[in-house]
N, CA, C and O atoms as a DFTB+ gen file, in Angstrom:
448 C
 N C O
     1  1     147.833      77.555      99.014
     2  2     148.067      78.164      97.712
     3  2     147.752      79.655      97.764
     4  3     148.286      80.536      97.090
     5  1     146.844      79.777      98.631
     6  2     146.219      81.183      98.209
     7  2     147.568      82.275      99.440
     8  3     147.536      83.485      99.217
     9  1     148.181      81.994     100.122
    10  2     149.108      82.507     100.524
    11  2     150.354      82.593      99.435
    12  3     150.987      83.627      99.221
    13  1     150.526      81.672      98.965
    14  2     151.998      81.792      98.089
    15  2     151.376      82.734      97.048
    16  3     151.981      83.785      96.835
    17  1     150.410      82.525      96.474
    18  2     149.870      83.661      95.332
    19  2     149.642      84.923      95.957
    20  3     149.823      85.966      95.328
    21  1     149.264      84.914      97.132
    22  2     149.370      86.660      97.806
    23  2     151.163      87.114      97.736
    24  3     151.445      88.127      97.096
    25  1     151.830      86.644      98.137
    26  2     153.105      86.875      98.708
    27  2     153.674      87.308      97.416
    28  3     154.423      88.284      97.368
    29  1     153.262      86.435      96.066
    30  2     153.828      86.724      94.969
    31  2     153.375      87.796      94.265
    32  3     154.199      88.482      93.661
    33  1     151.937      88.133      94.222
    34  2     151.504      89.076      93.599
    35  2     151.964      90.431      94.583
    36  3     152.589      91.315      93.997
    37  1     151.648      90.640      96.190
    38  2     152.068      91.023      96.575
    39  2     153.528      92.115      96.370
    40  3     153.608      93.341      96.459
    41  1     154.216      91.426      96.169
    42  2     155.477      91.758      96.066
    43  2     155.848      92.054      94.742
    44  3     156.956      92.561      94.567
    45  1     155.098      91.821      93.749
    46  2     155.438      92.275      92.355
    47  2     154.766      93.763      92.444
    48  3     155.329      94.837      92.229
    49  1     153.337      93.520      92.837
    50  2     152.785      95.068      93.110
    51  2     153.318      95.877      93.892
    52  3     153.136      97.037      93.524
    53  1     153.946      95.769      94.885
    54  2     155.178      96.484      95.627
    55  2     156.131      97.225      94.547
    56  3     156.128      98.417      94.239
    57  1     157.021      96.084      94.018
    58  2     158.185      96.481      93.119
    59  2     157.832      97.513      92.030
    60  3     158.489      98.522      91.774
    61  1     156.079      96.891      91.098
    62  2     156.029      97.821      90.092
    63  2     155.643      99.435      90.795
    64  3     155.838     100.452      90.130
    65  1     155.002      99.493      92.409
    66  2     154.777     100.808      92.398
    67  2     155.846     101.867      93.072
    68  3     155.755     103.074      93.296
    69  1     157.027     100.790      93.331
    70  2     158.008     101.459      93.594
    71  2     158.899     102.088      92.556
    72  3     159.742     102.972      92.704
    73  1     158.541     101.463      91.512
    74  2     159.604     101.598      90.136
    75  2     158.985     102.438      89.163
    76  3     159.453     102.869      88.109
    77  1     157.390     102.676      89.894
    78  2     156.828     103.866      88.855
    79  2     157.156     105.000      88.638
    80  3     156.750     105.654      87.678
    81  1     157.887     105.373      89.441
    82  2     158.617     107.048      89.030
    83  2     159.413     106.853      88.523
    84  3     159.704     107.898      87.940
    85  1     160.142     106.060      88.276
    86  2     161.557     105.372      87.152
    87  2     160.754     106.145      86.066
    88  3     160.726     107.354      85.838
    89  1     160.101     105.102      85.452
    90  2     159.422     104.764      84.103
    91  2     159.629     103.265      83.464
    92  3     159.778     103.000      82.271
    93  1     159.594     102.153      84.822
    94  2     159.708     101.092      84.606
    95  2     158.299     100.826      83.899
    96  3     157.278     101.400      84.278
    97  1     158.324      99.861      82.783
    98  2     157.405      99.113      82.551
    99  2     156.144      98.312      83.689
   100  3     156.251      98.294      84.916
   101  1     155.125      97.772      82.979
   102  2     154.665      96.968      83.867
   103  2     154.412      95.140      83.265
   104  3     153.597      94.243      83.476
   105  1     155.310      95.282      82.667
   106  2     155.582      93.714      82.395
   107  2     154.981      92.536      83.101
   108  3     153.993      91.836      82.879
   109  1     155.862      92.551      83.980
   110  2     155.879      91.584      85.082
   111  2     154.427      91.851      85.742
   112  3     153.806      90.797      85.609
   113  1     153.825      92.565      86.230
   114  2     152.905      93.087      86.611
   115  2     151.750      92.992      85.806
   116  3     150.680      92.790      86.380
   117  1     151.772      93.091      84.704
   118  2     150.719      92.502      83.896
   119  2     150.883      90.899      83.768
   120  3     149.816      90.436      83.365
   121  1     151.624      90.134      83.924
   122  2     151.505      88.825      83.635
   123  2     150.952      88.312      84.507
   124  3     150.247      87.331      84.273
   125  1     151.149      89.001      86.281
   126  2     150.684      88.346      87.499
   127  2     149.332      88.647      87.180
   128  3     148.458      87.795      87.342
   129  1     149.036      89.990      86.659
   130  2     147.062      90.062      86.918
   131  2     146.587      88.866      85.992
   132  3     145.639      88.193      86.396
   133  1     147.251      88.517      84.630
   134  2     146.939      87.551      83.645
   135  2     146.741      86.279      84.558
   136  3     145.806      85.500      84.375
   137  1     147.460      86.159      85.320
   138  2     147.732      84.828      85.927
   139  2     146.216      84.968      86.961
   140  3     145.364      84.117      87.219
   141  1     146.329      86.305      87.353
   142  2     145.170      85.912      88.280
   143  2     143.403      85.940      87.886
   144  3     142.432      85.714      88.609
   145  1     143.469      86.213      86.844
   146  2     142.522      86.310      86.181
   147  2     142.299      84.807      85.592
   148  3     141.266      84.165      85.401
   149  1     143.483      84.540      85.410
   150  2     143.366      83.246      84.858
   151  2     143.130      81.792      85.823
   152  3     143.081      80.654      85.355
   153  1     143.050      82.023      86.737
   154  2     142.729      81.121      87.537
   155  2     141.375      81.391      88.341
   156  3     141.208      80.635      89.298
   157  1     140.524      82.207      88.142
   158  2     139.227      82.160      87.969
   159  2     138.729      80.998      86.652
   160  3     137.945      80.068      86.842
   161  1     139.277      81.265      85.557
   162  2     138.551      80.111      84.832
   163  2     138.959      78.658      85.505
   164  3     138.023      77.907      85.779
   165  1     140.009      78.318      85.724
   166  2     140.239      77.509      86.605
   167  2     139.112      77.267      87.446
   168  3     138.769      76.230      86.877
   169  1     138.320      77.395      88.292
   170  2     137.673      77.330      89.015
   171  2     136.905      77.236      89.002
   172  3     136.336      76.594      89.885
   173  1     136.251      77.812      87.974
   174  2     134.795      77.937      86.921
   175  2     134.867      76.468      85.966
   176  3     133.750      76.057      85.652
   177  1     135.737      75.849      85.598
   178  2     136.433      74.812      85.127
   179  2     136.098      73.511      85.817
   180  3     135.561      72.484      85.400
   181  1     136.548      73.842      86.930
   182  2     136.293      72.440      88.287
   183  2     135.235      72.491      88.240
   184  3     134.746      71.411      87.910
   185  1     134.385      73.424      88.451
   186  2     133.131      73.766      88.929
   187  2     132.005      72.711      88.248
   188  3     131.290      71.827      88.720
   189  1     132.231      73.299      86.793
   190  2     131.782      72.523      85.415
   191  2     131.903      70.785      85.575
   192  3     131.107      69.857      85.434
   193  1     133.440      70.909      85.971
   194  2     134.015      69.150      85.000
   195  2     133.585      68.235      86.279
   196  3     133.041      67.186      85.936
   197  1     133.723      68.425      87.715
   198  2     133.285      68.247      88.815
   199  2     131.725      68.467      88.943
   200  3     131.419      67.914      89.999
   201  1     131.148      68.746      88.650
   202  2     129.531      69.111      88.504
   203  2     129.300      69.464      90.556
   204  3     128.468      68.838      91.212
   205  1     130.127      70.424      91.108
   206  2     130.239      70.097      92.345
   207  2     130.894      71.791      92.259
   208  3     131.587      72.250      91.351
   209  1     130.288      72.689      93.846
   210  2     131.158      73.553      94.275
   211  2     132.124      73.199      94.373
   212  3     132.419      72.103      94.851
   213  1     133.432      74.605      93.652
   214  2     134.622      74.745      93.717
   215  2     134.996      76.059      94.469
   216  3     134.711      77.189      94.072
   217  1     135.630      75.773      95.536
   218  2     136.267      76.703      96.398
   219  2     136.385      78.125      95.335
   220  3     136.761      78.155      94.163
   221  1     135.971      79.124      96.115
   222  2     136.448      80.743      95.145
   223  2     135.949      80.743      94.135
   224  3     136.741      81.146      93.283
   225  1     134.654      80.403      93.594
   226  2     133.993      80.477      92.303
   227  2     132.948      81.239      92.590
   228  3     132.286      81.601      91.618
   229  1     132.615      81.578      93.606
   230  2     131.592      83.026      93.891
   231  2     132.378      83.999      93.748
   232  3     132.156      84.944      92.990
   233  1     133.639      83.835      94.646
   234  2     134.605      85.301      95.020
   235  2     134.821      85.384      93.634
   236  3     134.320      86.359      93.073
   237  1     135.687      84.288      92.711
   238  2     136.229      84.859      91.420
   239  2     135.345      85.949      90.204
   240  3     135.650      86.967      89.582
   241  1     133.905      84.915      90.325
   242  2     133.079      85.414      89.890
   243  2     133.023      87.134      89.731
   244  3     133.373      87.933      88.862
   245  1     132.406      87.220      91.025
   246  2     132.104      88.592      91.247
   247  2     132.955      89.908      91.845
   248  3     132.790      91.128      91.855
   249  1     133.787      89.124      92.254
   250  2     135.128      90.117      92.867
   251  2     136.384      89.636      91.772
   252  3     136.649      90.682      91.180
   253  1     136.865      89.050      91.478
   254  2     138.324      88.822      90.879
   255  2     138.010      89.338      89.274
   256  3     138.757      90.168      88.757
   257  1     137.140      88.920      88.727
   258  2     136.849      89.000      87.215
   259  2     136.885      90.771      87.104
   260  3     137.612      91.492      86.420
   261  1     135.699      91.142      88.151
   262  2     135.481      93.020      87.912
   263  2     136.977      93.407      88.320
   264  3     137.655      93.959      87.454
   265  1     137.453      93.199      89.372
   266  2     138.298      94.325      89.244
   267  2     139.752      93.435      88.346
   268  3     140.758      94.077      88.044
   269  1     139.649      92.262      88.097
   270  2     140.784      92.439      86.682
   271  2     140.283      93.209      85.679
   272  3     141.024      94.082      85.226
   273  1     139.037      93.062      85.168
   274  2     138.782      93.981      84.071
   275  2     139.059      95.722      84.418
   276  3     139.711      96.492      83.714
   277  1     138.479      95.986      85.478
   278  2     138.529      97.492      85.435
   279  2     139.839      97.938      86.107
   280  3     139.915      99.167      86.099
   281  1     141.184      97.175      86.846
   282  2     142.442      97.417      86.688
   283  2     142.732      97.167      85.035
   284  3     143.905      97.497      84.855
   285  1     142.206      96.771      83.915
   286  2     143.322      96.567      82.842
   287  2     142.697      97.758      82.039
   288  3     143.332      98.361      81.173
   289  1     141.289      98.080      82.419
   290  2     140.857      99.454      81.575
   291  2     141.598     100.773      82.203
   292  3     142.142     101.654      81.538
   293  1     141.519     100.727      83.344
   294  2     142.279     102.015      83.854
   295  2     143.822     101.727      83.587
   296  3     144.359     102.800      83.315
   297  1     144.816     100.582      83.563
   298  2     145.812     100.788      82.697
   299  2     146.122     101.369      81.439
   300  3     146.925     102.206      81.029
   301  1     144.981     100.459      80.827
   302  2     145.311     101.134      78.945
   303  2     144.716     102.595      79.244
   304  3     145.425     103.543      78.907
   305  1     143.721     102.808      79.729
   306  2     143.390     104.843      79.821
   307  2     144.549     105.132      80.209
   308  3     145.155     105.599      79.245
   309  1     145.350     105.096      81.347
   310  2     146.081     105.839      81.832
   311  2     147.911     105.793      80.951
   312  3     148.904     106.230      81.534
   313  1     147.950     105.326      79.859
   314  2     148.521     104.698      78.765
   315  2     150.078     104.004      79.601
   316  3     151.284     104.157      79.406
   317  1     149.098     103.066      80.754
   318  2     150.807     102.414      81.114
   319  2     150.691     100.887      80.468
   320  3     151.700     100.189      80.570
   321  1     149.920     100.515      80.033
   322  2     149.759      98.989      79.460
   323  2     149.571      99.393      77.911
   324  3     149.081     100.503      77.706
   325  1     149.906      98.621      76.839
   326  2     149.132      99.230      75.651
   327  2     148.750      97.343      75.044
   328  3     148.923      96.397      75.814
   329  1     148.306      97.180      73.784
   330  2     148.185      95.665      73.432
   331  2     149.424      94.901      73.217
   332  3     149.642      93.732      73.534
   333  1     150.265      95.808      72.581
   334  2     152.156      94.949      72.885
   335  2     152.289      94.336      73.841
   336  3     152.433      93.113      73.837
   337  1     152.269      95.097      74.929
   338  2     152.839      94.504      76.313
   339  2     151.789      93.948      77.060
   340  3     151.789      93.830      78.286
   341  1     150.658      93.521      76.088
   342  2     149.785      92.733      77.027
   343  2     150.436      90.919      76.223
   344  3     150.772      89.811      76.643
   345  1     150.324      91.474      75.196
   346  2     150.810      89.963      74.250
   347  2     152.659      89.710      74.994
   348  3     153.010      88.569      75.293
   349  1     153.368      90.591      75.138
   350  2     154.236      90.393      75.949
   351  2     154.304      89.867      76.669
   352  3     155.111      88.943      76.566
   353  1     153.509      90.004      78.026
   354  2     152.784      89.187      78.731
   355  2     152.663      87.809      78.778
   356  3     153.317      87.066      79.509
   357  1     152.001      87.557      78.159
   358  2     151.077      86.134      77.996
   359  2     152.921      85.255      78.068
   360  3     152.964      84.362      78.915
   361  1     153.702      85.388      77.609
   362  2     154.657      84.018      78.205
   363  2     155.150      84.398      79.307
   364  3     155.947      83.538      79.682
   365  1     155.088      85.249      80.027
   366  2     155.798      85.534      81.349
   367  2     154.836      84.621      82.305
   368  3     155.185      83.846      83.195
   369  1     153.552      84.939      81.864
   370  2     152.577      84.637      82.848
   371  2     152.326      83.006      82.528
   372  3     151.978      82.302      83.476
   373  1     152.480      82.461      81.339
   374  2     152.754      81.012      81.392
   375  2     153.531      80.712      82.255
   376  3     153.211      79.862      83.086
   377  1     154.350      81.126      82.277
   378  2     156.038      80.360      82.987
   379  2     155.789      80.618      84.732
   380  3     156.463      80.111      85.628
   381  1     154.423      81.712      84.919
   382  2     154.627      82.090      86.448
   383  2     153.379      80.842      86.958
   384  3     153.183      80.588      88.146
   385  1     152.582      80.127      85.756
   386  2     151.608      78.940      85.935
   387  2     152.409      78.362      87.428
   388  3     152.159      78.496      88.626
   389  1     153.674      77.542      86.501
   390  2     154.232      76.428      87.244
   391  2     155.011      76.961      88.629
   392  3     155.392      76.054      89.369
   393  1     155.244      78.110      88.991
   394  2     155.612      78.395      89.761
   395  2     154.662      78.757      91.413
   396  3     155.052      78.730      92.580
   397  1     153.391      79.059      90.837
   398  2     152.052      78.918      91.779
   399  2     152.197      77.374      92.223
   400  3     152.363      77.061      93.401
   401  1     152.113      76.390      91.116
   402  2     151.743      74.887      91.258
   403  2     152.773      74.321      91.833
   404  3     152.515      73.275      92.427
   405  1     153.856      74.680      91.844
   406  2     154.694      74.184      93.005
   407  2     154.562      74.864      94.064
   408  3     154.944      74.272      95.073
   409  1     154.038      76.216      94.262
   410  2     153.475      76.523      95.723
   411  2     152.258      76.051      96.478
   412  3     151.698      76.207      97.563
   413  1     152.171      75.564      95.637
   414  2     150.810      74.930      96.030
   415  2     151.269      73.489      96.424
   416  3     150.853      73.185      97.541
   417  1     152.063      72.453      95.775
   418  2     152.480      71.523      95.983
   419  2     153.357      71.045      97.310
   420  3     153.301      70.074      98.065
   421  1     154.466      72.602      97.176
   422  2     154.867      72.987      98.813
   423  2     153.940      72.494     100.172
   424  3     153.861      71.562     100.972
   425  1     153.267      73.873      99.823
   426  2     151.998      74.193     101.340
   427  2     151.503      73.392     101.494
   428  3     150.933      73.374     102.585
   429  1     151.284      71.924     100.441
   430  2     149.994      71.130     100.909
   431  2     150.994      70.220     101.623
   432  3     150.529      69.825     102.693
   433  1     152.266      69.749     101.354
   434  2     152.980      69.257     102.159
   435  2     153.590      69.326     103.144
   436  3     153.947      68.328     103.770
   437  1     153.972      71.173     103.678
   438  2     153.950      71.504     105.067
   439  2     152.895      71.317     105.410
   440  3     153.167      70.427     106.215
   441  1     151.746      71.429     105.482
   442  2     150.770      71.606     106.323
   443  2     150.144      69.848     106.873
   444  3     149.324      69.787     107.788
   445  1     150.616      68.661     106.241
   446  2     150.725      67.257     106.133
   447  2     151.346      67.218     107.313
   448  3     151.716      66.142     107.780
């Protein structure tokens, strides 16, 4: 999983910093950080309902949480995100849920 979510975020962060001298939006690009932010609670989640270590719940903790927060503060300072296009957001980054979970569903079956 954690490869298909590199490859994807990856490559969106590619596209948006190629398209920044346009004056493309960062749409898409905000939904992936949503997504990845959002799967820290995930994890924190297992952690809980499992009463048992969950893989990446130190890393999310202390590495994934800070720098989602302080990438989305230096967005809104630097005025390329504003609260529109964060609520914008939020269904792109639903719809990119199921698309992780079938990468994930993939890899666990190549690797079988």
């Amino acid at each position: 999983m954690i490869a298909w979510i590199l490859l994807i975020i990856s490559f969106i962060t590619f596209i948006t910093a190629y398209l920044l001298p346009t004056g493309e939006n960062f749409l898409l690009y905000t939904a992936a950080l949503n997504v990845f932010l959002l799967q820290v609670f995930s994890h924190i989640g297992q952690t809980i309902i499992f009463r048992g270590y969950s893989p990446d719940v130190i890393t999310g903790i202390f590495m994934v949480i800070p720098y989602s927060l302080l990438t989305y503060y230096h967005l809104f300072e630097l005025s390329l995100i504003d609260r529109h296009l964060l609520f914008e957001s939020i269904p792109i980054s639903i719809l990119m849920v199921p698309i992780f979970l079938i990468g994930n569903l993939l890899g666990s079956r190549l690797i079988r």
